[in-house]
C-alpha positions as CSV (number, residue, x, y, z in Angstrom):
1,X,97.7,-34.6,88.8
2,X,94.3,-35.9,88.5
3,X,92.9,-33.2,90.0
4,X,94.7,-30.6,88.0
5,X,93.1,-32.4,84.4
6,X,89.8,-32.1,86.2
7,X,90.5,-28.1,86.9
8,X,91.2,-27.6,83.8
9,X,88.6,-29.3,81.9
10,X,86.2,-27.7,84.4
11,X,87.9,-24.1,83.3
12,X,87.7,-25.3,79.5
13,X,84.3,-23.4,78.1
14,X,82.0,-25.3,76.7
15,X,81.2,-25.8,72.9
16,X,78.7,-23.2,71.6
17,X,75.7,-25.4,70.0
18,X,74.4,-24.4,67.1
19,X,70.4,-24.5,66.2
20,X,69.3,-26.1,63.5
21,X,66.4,-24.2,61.9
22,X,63.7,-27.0,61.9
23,X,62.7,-27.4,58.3
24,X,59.1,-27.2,58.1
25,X,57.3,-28.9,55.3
26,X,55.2,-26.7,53.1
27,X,53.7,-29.3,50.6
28,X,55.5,-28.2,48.0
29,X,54.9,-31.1,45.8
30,X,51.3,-31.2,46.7
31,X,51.1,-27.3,45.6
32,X,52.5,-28.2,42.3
33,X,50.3,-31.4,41.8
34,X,47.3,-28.5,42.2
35,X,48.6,-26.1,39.8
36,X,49.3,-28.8,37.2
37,X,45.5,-30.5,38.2
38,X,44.1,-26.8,38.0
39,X,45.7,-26.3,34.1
40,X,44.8,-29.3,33.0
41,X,40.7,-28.7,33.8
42,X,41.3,-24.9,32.3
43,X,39.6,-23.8,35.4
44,X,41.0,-20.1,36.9
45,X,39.9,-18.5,39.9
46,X,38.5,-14.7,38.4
47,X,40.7,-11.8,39.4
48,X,38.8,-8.5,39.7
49,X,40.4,-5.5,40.7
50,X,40.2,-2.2,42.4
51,X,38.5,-0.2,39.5
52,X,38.7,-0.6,35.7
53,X,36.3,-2.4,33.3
54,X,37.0,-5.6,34.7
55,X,36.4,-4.5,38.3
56,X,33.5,-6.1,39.9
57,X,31.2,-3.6,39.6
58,X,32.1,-3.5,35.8
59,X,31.0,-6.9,35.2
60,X,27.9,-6.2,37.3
61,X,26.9,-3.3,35.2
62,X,28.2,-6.0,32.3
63,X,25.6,-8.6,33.5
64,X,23.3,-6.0,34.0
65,X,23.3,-4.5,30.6
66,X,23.1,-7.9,28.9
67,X,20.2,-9.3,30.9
68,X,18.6,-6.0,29.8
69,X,19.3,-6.6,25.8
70,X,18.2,-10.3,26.3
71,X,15.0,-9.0,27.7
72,X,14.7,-6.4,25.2
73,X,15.2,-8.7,22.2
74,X,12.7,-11.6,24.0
75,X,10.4,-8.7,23.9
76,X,10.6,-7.3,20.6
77,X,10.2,-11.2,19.4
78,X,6.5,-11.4,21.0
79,X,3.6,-11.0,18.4
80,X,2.0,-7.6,18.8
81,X,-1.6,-6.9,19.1
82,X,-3.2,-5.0,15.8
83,X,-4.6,-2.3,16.8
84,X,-6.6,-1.0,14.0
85,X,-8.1,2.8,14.7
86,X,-11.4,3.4,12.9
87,X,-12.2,7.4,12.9
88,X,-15.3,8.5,13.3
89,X,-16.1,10.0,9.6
90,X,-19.2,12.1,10.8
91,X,-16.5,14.7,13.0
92,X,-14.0,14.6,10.0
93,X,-16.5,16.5,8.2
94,X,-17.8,19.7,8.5
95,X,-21.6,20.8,10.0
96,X,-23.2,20.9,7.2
97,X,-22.1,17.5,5.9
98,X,-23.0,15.8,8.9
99,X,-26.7,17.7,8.9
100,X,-26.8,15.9,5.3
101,X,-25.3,12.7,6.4
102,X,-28.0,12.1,9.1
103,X,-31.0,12.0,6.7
104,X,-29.5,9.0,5.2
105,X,-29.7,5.2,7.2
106,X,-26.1,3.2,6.7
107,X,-27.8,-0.2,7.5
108,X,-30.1,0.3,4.6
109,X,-30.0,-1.1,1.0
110,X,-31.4,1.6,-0.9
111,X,-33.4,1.2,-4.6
112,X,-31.5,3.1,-7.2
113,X,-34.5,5.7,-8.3
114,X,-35.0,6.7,-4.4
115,X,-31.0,6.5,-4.3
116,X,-30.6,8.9,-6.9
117,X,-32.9,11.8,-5.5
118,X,-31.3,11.0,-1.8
119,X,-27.9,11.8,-3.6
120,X,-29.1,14.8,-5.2
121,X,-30.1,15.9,-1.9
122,X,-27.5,15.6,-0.1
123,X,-25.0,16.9,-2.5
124,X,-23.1,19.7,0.1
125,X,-21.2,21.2,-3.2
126,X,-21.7,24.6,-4.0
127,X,-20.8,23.3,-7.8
128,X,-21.8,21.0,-10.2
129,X,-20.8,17.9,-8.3
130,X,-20.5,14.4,-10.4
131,X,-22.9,11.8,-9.7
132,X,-20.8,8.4,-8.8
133,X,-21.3,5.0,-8.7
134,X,-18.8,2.6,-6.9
135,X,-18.9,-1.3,-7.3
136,X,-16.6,-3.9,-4.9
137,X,-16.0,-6.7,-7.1
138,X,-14.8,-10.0,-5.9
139,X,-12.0,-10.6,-8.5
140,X,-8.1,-10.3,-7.9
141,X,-6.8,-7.8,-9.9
142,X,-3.3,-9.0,-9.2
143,X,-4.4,-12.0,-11.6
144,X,-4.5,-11.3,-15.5
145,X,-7.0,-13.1,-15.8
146,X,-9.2,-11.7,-13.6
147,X,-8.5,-8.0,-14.7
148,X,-12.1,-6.0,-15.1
149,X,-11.6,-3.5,-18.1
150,X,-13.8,-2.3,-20.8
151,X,-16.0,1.0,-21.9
152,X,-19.6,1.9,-22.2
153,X,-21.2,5.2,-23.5
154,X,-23.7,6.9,-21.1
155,X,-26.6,7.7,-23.0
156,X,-27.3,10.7,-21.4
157,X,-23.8,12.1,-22.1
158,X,-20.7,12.7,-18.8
159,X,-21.8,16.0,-18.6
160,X,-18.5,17.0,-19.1
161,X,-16.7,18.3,-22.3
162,X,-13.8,16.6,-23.1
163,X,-10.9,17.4,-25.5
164,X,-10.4,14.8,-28.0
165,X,-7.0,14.3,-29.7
166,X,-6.6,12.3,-32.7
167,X,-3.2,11.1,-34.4
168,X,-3.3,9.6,-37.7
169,X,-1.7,9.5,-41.1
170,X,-2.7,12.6,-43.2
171,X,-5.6,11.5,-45.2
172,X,-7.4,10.8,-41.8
173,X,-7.5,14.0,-40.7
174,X,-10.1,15.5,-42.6
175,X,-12.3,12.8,-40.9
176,X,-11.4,13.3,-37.5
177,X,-12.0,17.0,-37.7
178,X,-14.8,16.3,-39.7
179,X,-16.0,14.7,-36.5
180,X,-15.5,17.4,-33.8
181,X,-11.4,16.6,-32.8
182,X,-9.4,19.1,-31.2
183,X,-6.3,17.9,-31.4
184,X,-5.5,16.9,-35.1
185,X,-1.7,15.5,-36.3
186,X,0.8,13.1,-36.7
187,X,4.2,13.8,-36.2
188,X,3.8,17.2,-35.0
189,X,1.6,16.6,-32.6
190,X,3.7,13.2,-31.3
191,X,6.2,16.1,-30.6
192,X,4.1,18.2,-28.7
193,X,3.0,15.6,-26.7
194,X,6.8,14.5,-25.8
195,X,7.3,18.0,-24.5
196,X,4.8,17.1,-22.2
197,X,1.6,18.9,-23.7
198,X,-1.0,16.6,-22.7
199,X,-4.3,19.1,-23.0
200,X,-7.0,16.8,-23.9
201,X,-8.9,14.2,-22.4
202,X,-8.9,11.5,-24.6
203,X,-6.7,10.1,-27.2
204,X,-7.5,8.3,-30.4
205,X,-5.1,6.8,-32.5
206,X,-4.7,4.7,-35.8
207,X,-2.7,1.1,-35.8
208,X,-0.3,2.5,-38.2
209,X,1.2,4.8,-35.7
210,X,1.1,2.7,-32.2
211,X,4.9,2.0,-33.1
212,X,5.6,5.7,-32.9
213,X,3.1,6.3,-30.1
214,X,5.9,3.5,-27.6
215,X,8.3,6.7,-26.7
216,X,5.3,8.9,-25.2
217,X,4.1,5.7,-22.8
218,X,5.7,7.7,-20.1
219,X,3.9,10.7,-20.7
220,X,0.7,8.9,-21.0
221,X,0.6,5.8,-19.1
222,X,0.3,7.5,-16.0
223,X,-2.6,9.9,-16.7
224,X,-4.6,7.0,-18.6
225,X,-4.4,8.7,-22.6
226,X,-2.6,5.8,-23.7
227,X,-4.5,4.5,-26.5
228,X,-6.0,1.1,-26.0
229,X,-7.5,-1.5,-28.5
230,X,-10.3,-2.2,-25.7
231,X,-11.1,1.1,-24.9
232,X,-12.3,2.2,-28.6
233,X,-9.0,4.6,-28.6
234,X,-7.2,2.5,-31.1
235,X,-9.0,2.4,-34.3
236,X,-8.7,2.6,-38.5
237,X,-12.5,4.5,-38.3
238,X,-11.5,7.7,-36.2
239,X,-14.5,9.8,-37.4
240,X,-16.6,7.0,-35.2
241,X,-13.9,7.0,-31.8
242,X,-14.2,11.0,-31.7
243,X,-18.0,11.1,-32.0
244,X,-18.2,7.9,-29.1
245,X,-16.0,10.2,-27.0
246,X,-17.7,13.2,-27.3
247,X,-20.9,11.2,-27.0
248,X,-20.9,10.1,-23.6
249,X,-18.0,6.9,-23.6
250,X,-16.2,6.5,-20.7
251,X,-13.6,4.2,-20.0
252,X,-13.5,1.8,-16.4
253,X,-11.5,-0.5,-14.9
254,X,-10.8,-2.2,-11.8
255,X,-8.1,-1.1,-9.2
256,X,-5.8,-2.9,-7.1
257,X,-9.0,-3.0,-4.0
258,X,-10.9,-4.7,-6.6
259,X,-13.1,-1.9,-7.0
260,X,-14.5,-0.1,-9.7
261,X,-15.5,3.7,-9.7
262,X,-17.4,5.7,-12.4
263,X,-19.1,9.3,-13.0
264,X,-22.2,8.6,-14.4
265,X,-23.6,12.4,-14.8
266,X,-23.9,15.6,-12.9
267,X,-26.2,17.1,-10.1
268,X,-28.0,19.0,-12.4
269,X,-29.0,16.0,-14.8
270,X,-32.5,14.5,-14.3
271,X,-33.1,11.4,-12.2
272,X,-34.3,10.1,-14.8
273,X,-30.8,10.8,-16.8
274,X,-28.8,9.3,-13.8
275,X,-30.8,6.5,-13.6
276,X,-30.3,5.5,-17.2
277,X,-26.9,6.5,-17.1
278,X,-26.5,4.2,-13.7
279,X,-28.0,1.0,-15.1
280,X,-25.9,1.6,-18.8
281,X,-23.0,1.3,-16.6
282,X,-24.1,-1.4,-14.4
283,X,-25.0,-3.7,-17.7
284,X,-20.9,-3.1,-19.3
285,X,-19.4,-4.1,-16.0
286,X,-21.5,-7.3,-15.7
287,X,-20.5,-7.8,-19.5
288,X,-16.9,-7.3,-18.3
289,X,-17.1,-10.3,-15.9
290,X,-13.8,-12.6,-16.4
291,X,-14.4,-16.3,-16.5
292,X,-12.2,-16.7,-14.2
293,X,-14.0,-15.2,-11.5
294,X,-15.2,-17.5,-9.0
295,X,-17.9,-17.1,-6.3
296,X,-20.0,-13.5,-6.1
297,X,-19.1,-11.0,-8.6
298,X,-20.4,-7.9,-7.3
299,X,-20.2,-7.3,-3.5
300,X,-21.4,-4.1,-2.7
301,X,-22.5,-1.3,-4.6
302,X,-23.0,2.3,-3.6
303,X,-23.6,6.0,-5.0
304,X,-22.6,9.3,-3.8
305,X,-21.5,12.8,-4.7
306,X,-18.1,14.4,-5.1
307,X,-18.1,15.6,-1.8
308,X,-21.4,14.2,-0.1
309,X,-22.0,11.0,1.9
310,X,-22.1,7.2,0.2
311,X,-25.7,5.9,-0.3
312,X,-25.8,1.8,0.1
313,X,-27.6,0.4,-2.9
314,X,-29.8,-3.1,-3.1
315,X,-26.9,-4.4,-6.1
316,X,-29.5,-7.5,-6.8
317,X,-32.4,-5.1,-7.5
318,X,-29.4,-3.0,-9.6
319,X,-28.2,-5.8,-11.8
320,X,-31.6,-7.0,-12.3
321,X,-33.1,-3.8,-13.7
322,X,-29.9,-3.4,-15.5
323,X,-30.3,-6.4,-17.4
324,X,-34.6,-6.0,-18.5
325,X,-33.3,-2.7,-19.4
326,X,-31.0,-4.3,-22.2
């Protein structure tokens, strides 16, 4: 019997084992300790993908673009160099200008008489041309205080004849024509100048009619007509104003490069004329000095033609002559 229970317990198949899958440990806990660790610091790894604007060659060409503004701006923020350009003046003019030009010496300070005649000379107009004198005055027109305005009559006339216009109540009018005026009215002729007709040279008007005279400061301001207490224009004695105008008085003032300009005559005057004319002007403007000017006065001085070539002048020699011819 014992050998039978062995048989069959031989003959009985064995018991199939099963495998058990070895777990493996992936660190699970660990991975989520990271993620949690990588949150809290706010620190991402940068995704970049195949193409699109935040592809890695988009935020090259990003970088790239910005480095390129950065430098740009940098640039732009550096102090630049002044580069001033002074033109020759001899080959802006024409041939016969610069055959002119060359008889006269820039480095030297000319006497007026011998200025005068070199002026004369080198006048390259065909025409009449004015004879000028131009002052550089060290004052600051921007200050009212230092503001260079007043008049002077040339006593050998402008060489020019000018149109005088003169408004005033009625009874003046028989003086003012009396006188030599052009342009004779009240009213009327406050209209006419409105309208815009402005065909005279100077204008002379009585105190009782400035307040009228405040609507035309447009029309006149501009081109310099506006009556004026300091020029003569504005006066009760209009018979006087229109004789001073036609006489020879001009009218100067500074501009905002502190410099003065004035026609003292023509080409065809004398020299003799010119010079008188020259050193009448000269004597107003040092009259005109403000007292508020500090340091030198006059700066430079010079006289030219319409058209010709600036002539320096020796301004000490100028003033001085200006001032025994008083």
């Amino acid at each position: 019997m014992a050998k039978k229970k062995d048989e069959i317990v031989e003959e009985t198949p064995a018991e199939e084992t099963v495998e058990t899958p070895e777990v493996i440990e992936t660190g699970t806990e660990e991975t989520e300790q990271d993620i949690t660790e990588t949150e809290e610091s706010g620190e991402t790894e940068p995704k970049t993908t195949k193409a699109g604007k935040h592809s890695a060659k988009a935020t090259r060409e990003a970088e790239a673009e910005e480095a390129r503004k950065d430098k740009a701006a940098a640039k732009a923020d550096e102090p630049k160099a002044r580069i001033v350009h002074k033109p020759n003046l001899l080959k802006a003019h024409g041939k016969n200008y610069r055959k002119l030009a060359e008889s006269i010496d820039k480095e030297t300070l000319y006497e007026l008489t011998e200025a005068i005649a070199l002026a004369q000379k080198t006048s390259p107009s065909k025409f009449d041309a004015s004879v000028e004198v131009h002052v550089n005055l060290g004052v600051d027109p921007r200050q009212a205080d230092q503001m260079v305005r007043a008049n002077v009559t040339l006593p050998a006339g402008t060489g020019k004849t000018l149109r005088v216009a003169v408004i005033a109540p009625a009874d003046k009018h028989a003086e003012a024509k009396a006188a030599g005026a052009d342009l004779v009215g009240e009213d009327d002729l406050i209209s006419k100048i409105e309208k815009g007709a402005t065909d005279f040279d100077v204008l002379v008007a009585t105190p009782q009619v400035m307040a009228k005279l405040g609507k035309l400061a447009k029309v006149l301001g501009p081109k310099g007509l506006m009556p004026n207490p300091k020029s003569g224009t504005v006066t009760t004695n209009v018979g006087e104003a229109v004789k001073a105008a036609k006489g020879g008085r001009v009218e100067f003032r500074v501009d905002r490069q502190s410099i003065v300009h004035q026609a003292i005559g023509k080409v065809s005057f004398k020299a003799e004329d010119l010079e008188k004319n020259a050193l009448a002007f000269v004597n107003a403007l040092m009259s005109a000095k403000p007292a508020a000017t500090k340091g030198t006065y006059v700066k430079r001085m010079s006289i030219t033609t319409t058209m010709g070539p600036g002539i320096r002048l020796n301004h000490t020699s100028v003033i001085a002559a200006a001032n025994a011819a008083k």
